[in-house]
N, C-alpha and C positions, 0 to 999 in steps of 0.2 A: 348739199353744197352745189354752187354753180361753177362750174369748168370752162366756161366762157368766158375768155380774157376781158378784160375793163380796158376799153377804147378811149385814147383821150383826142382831145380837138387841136387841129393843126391848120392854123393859116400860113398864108404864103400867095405869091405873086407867081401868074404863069401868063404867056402873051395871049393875046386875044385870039391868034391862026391856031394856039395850041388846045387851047378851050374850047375853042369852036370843033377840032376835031373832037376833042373828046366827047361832046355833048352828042356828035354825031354817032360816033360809035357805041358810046351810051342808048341810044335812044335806038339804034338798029339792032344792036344787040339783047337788048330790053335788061341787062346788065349794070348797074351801080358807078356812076363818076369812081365815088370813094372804093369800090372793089376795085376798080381796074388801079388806081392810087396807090392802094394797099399793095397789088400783086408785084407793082414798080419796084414799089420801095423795098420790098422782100427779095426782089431779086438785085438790086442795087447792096443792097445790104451783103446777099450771099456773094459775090461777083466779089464784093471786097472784106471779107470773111477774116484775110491774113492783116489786112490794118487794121481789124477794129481792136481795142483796149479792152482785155478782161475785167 
């Protein structure tokens, strides 16, 4: 069996000064747009842990 979670696809609008950094930090980091995404939202997520609905 595979233990690696099934990723699904997420659109969404971000400003062009915010994209533009990311692709920056992406590209100097040599690091993934979508990792650095991911690691956001994981911590947005945890940061609000006591709102979320069981």
């Amino acid at each position: 069996m595979n233990d690696v979670p099934r990723l699904a696809s997420v659109v969404f609008r971000l400003s062009r000064e915010k994209l533009g950094a990311l692709k920056d930090l992406s590209r100097s980091t040599r690091i993934r747009q979508s990792e650095y995404l991911r690691e956001a939202i994981s911590d947005l997520l945890d940061k609000y842990e006591d709102r979320l609905v069981d």
